[in-house]
N, C-alpha and C positions, 0 to 999 in steps of 0.2 A: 451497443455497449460503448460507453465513455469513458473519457479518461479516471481512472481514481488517481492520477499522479501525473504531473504534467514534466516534459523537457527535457526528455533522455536525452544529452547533448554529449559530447566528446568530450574526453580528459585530455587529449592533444588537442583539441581547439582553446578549450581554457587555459591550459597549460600555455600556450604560447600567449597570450597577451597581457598586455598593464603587469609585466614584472618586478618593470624598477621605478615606475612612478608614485609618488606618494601619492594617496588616495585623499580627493578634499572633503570628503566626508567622515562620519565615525562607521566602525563598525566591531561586530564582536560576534562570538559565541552563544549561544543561547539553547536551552533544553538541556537535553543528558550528555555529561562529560563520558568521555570513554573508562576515567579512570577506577569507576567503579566495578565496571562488568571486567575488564584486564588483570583483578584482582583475581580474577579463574585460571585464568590463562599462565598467570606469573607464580600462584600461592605456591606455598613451600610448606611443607611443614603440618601440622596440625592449629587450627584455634586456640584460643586462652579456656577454660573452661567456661560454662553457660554458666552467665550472670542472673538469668530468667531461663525458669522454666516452664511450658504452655503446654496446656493439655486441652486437645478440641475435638468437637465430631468428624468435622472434614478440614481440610485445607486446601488451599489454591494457592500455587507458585509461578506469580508472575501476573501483572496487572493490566495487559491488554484488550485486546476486543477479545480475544480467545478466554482468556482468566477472569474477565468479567462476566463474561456471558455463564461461564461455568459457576460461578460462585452465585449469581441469579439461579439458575438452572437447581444447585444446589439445597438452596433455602425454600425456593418452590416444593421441593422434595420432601422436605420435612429435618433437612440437616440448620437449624435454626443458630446453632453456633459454629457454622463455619465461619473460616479465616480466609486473607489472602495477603500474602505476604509481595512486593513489588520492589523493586531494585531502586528503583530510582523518587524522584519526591514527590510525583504526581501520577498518576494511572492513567493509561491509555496507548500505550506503547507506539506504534507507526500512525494513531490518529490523535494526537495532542496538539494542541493551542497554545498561540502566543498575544502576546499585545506590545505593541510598540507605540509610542507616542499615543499610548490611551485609545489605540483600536485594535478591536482583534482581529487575530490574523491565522491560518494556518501554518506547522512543521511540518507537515506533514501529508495522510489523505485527506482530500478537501469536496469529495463527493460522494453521495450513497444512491445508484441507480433505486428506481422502482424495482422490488424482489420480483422474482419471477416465482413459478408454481411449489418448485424443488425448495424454494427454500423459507419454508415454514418455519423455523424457529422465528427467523428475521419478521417475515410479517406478523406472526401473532404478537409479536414486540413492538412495532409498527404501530399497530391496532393502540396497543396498552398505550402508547405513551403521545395518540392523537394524531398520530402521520397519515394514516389509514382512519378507512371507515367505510362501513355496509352502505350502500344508501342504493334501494331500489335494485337489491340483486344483486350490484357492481360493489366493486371495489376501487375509492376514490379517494384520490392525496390531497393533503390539505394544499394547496396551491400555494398556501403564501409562503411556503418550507422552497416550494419547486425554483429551479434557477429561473430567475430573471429574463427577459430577453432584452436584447440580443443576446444569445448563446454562447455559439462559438464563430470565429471568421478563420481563413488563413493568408496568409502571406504569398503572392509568389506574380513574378512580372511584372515590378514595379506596383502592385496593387494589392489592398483589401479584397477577397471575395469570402459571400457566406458559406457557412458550414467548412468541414476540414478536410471534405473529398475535394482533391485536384479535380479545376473545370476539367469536362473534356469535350466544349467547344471548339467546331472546327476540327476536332482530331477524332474523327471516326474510329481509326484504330483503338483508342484510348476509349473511348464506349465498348467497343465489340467487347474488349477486355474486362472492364468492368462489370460489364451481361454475364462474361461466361465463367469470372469467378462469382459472382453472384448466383449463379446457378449451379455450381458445382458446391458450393458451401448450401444450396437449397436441399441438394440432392441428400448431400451428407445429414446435413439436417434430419431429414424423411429416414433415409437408411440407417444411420448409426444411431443416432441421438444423444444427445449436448443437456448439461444441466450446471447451473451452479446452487448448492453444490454439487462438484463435477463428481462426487461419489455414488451418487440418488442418480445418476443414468448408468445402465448397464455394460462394463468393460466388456469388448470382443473382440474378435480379430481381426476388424477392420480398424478400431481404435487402435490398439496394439503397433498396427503397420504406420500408422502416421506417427504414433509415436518413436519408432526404430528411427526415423529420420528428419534432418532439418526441416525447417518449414520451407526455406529457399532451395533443397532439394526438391522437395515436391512441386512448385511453382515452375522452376524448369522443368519438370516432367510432366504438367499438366502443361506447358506452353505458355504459362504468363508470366511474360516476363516486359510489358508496358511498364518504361522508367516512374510515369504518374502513377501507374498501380502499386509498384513497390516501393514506390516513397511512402506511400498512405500505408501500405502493411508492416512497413520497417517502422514505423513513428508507432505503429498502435501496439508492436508490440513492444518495443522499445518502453511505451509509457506503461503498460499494465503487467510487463517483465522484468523491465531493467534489463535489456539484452534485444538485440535486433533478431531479425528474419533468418541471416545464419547462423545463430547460438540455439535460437528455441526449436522445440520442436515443429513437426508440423501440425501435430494434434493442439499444442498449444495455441498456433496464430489460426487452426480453424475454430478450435473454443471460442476465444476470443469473440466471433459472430454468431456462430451455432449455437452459441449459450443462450444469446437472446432473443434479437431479432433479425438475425441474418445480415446481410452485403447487400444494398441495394441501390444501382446505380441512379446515374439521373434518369429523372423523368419514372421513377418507381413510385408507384403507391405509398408505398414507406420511407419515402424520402427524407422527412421531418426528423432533428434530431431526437433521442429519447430522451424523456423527461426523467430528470437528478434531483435531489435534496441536495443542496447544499445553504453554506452561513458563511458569513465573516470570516469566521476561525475555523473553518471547514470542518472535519468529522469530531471536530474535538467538543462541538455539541449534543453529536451523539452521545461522545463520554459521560457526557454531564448527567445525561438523563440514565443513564445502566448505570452510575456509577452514585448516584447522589441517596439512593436508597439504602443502598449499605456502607455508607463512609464510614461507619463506627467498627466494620471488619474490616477495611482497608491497610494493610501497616505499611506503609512505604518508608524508604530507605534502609530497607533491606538484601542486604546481598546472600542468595541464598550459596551456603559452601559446602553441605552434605544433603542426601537425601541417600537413606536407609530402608530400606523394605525387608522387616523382620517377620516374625510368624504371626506374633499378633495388632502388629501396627505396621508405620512408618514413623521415624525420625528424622527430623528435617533440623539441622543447623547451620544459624544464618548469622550473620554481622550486622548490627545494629549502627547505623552510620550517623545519627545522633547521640547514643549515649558511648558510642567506641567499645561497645560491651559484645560479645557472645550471645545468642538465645541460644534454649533449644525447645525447639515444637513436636508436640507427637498428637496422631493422630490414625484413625481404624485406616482413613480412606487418605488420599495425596490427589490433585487430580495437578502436572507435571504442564502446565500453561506457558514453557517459556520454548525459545528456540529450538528445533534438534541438534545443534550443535554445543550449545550450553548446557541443555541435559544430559549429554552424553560425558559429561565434566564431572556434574555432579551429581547423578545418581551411579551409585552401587552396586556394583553387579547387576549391569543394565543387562533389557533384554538384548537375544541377540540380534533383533530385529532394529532395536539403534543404531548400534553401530554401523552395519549393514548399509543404511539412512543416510546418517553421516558421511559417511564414504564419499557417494556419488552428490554431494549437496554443494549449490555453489551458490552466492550470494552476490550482488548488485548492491553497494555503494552508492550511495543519494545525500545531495548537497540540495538542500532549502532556502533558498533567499529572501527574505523577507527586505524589499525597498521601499523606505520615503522620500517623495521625492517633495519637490515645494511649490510644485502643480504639475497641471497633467502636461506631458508629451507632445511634440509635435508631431500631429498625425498623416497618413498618407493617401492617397484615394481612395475611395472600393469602399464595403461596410463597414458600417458607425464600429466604434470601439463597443467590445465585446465582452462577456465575464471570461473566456476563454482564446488568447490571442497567439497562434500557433505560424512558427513561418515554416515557408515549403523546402524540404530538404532531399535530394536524392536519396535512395536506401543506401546506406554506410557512409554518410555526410559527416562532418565532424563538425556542422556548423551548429550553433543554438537556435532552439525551435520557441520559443514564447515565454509567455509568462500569463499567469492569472489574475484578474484584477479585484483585489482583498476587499476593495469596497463597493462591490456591484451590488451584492445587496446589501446593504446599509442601505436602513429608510433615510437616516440623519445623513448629510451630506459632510464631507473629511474639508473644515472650513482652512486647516492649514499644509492643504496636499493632496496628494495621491499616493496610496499604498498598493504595491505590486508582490505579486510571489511570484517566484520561479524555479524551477524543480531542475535537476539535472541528478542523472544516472550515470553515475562516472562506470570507465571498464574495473574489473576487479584487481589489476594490476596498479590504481590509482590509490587504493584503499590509504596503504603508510602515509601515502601523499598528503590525503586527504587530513589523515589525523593529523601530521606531524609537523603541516605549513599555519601560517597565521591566520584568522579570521582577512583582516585588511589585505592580506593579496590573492583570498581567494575571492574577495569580495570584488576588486580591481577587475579579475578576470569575468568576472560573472557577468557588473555592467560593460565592459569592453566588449564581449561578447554579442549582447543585446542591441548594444551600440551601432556595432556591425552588419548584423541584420534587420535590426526593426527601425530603431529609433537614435539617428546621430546624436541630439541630443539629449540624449539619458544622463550621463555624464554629469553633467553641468543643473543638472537637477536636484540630482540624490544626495539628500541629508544625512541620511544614517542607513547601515546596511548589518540586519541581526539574521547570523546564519545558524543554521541544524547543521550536523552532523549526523546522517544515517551512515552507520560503519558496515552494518548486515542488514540492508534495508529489507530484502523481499528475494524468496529463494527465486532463483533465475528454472523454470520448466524447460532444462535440457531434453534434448533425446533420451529416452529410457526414464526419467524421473515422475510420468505419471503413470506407468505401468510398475512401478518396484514395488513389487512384494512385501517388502520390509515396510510402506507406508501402510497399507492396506493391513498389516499384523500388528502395527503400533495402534493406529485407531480401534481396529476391535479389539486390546486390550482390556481383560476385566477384572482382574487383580485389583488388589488395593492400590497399584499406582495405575493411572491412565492418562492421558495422553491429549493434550488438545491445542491445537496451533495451527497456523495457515500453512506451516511447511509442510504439515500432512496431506493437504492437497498436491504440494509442488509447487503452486504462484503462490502469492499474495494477496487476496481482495478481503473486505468486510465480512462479503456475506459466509466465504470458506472457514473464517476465525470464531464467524459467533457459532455458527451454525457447530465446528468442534466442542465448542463449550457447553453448547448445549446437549450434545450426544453423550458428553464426559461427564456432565455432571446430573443431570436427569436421572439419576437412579432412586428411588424410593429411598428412605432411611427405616432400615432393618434392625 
């Protein structure tokens, strides 16, 4: 399993450098402002009354992979006038695209693994839309979608080497360790079982107990504790949590591998990294494709401010951020596609399984850098430059780990540069920081950072630097957060309001969002 999000790097490492130098590039903001979602957070008061008013079969609040897949899901049904109303100007919520300087670029996820068995919605969608395809029994990707190679390299000892497991050349120790979490995430494997989605394998109490504690509690108590091992498990979960080895659980960092294809050290049969889809503009392709069939239901720039669940419907009132006006929308069915902590804002008389939700819910903070520079970097020994270029960090490093390179696949060659993304997971105490500093110095810190470790000069390169803002990127799966009860009661909600988001799993991936939307909205029209 791969990264869906690269560079969980430190808010004290960025924090400290390029403070007070003027930056000789431009840089800015880009994607969703905060100020529209804060309007929950801050309202006071009541709305102006509904300027519009909507009457539909279904509706869908919030325009994510989760919200899309559900309002597909939907229409497949036979709900033929559903809606989905979205917050901000474009749909796609954590997988949305940019373009800088006329190429596209990711904000956000920039990969989709090959699905595994568990998750059927995502492949039969696959299939529809030419990713997939039967041929002679098998099930086979369209290759020219698959990443490129070279892959991924990483960083460490003055050198490039392939793939992102620390060698462990010369260090026997550092093998033994490698065999014997490899084998112990085998075991778990055979005994418990692992699925994404991680709901479609059956919770028990083995699961349960990994879940009671850190992931880095358990690694001391199995005896791994090889610095090369837990660099590699702190980065993996870092990238697909937003949160290291001591935040998440232990069921979380052994998901992580047990979902797919397991830990397998050198010299393993399985050594080869797993083959990804990704583009340009990373998942924001996918958007294109689940989203381009119903743009005529899409309403974006809608901030939703009430949701109502009466006897014979739902009322949903929303802020119309073009005309400055009120709606209100009713409908039989609601299916509630946004964060659990935003629903818990604005629905009424929630169940009490939200709140419950909310409570124990904590979120990871993500800064997106998209850089141009005005050619490529000088590079360093070891393997060729890669689509995925990760440096080696001790577990709890505060240093920056890589960046992705936006134009690996591009068939057409970037005649005036090189475009780089780079992802960082700030801690949650970074968050104000985060909203509340300039675009240019957090851009300063970004390349200083890079600077630092990859490439001295970065610097002296970079044209322009257009940054995201993720404020609540991706629920961080603390201890207790995949076994709560309150998750497992929201998703099988059947009421006229239900329920469909990756926080219902606990992390964040593709396949846990669509796959809700599909469970949400899939119901026949009665």
């Amino acid at each position: 399993m791969k990264r869906r999000t690269l560079l969980a790097a430190s808010a004290a490492g960025l924090a400290a450098c390029g403070r007070d130098e003027a930056p000789a590039f431009t840089s800015r903001w880009v994607g969703a402002g905060p100020e529209r979602g804060h309007r929950l957070r801050e309202k006071s008061g009541a709305l102006p009354a509904p300027a519009v008013r909507r009457r539909t079969g279904a509706l869908v609040l919030g325009g994510g992979i989760a919200g899309l897949s559900a309002l597909r899901a939907l229409v497949r049904a036979g709900h033929h006038d559903a809606q989905l109303l979205e917050l901000e100007d474009e749909a796609g919520g954590n997988s949305r695209g940019h373009v800088l300087r006329g190429r596209p670029c990711p904000v956000g996820a920039h990969y989709l693994p090959l699905p595994g068995p568990q998750a059927r919605g995502v492949s039969e969608w696959l299939h529809e839309i030419g990713l997939l395809r039967h041929e002679l029994g098998r099930t086979v990707p369209d290759e020219r979608h698959l990443c490129h190679s070279p892959q991924e390299r990483l960083f460490m000892a003055g050198a490039w080497q392939d793939g992102l497991l620390p060698s462990a050349e010369g260090r026997p120790a550092t093998l033994a360790q490698y065999r014997a979490f490899g084998q112990r995430v085998g075991h778990l494997q055979r005994s418990l079982g692992f699925a994404v989605p991680s709901h479609r394998a059956p919770w028990t109490a083995g699961h349960a107990a990994l879940d009671a504690e850190t992931f880095a509690t358990w690694l001391a108590r199995e005896g791994l504790g090889d610095e090369r091992l837990l660099a590699h498990l702190d980065y993996a979960c870092r990238d697909d949590y937003g949160a290291g080895l001591a935040t998440v659980s232990a069921w979380a960092g052994i998901h992580y591998f047990a979902s797919r294809h397991g830990f397998h050290a050198p010299g393993d049969e399985a050594e080869a990294p797993d083959a990804v889809f990704t583009w340009p503009e990373g998942n924001a392709w996918l958007v294109r494709q689940l989203a381009a069939p119903h743009a005529a239901r899409i309403h974006t720039g809608r901030t939703v401010w009430r949701v109502d669940e009466g006897r014979h419907g739902v009322e949903v009132t929303a802020w119309n951020d073009a005309t400055q006006q009120a709606e209100s929308w009713s409908a039989p069915q609601v299916v509630v596609a946004l964060p659990l902590f935003v629903a818990a804002r604005v629905v009424v008389s929630p169940l009490p399984a939200l709140a419950k939700a909310v409570a124990a819910t904590r979120y990871a903070p993500w800064l997106v850098t998209n850089l141009h520079l005005d050619g490529p970097v000088l590079d360093r020994p070891g393997a060729p430059p890669s689509w995925d270029n990760v440096a080696y960090a001790p577990a709890g490093s505060t240093s920056a780990l890589g960046y992705v390179d936006a134009t690996h696949q591009s068939l057409v060659p970037l005649r005036d540069g090189t475009l780089l993304t780079a992802y960082h997971a700030l801690p949650e105490s970074q968050r104000a920081q985060l909203l509340g500093e300039s675009a240019g110095r957090w851009a300063q810190r970004v390349v200083a950072d890079l600077a630092a470790t990859l490439h001295p000069d970065l610097p002296r390169r970079v044209r322009q630097a257009d940054l995201m803002r993720h404020g609540h990127a991706m629920r961080i799966p603390a201890p207790g957060t995949r076994g709560d009860p309150a998750l497992a009661a929201l998703r099988q909600a059947r009421g006229r309001l239900r329920f469909a988001h990756a926080d219902l799993a606990g992390y964040s991936v593709f396949e846990e969002a669509f796959e809700a939307g599909v469970e949400a909205g899939g119901v026949p029209n009665t």
